[in-house]
C-alpha positions in Angstrom: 8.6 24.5 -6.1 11.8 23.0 -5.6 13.2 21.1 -8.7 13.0 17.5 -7.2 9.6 18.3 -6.5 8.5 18.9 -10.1 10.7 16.4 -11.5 9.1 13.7 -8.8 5.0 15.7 -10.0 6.5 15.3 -14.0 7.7 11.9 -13.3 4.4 10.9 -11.3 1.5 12.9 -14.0 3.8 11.0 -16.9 3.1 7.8 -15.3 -1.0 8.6 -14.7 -0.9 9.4 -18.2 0.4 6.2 -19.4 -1.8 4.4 -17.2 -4.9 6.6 -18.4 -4.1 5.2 -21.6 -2.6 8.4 -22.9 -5.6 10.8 -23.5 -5.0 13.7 -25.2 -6.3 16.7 -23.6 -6.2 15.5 -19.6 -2.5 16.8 -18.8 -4.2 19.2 -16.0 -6.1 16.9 -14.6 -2.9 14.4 -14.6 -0.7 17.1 -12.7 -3.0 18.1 -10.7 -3.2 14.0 -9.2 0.4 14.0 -9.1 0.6 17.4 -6.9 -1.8 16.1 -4.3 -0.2 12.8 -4.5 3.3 14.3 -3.3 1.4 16.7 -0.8 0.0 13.7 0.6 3.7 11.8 1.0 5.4 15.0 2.0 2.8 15.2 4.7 2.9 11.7 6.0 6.7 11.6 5.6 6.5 8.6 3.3 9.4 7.1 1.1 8.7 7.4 -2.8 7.6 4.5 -2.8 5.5 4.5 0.3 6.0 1.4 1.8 6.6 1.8 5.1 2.1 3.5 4.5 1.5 0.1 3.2 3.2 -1.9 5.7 0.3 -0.4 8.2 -2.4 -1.5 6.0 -0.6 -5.5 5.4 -1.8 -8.0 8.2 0.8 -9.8 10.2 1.8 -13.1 10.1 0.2 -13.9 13.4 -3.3 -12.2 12.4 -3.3 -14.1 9.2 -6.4 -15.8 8.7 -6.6 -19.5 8.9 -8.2 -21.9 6.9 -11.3 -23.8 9.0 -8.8 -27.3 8.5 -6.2 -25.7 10.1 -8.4 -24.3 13.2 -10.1 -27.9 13.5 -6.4 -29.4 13.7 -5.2 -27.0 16.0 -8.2 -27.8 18.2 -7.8 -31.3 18.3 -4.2 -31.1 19.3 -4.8 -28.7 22.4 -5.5 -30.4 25.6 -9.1 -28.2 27.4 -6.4 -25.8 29.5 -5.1 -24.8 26.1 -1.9 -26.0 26.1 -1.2 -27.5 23.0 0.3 -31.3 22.6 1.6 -33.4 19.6 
């Protein structure tokens, strides 16, 4: 294991740990998570912050849903070939 690998696997288990609360006694478990956690990033290629994963999983401004006001406006400003006027 390189050393940026286990600092990022301390760093990471440190961090479940607070998070857990800080039990006593769960260290193993907490590495453990971490380890598959970098596996996982190392596999996908992801920053380490991952947020070029979670972009993917964000909708996009044009799938964004819209309210039913805003879909009853935009009705009654198209004209019936769908172009769209005033």
């Amino acid at each position: 294991m390189t050393d940026e690998r286990f600092e990022w696997i301390s760093r990471r288990a440190y961090a479940i740990w607070e998070a857990a609360g800080r039990p006593w006694g769960c260290s193993q478990h907490h590495w453990e998570q971490a380890a598959k956690e970098r596996e996982i990033m190392e596999r996908t290629r992801a920053s380490a912050d991952g947020e070029e994963i979670l972009a993917r999983f964000r909708p996009k401004a044009a799938e964004t849903p819209r309210s039913e006001d805003d879909a009853r406006d935009t009705e009654k400003n198209q004209v019936p070939d769908g172009r769209r006027v005033g």
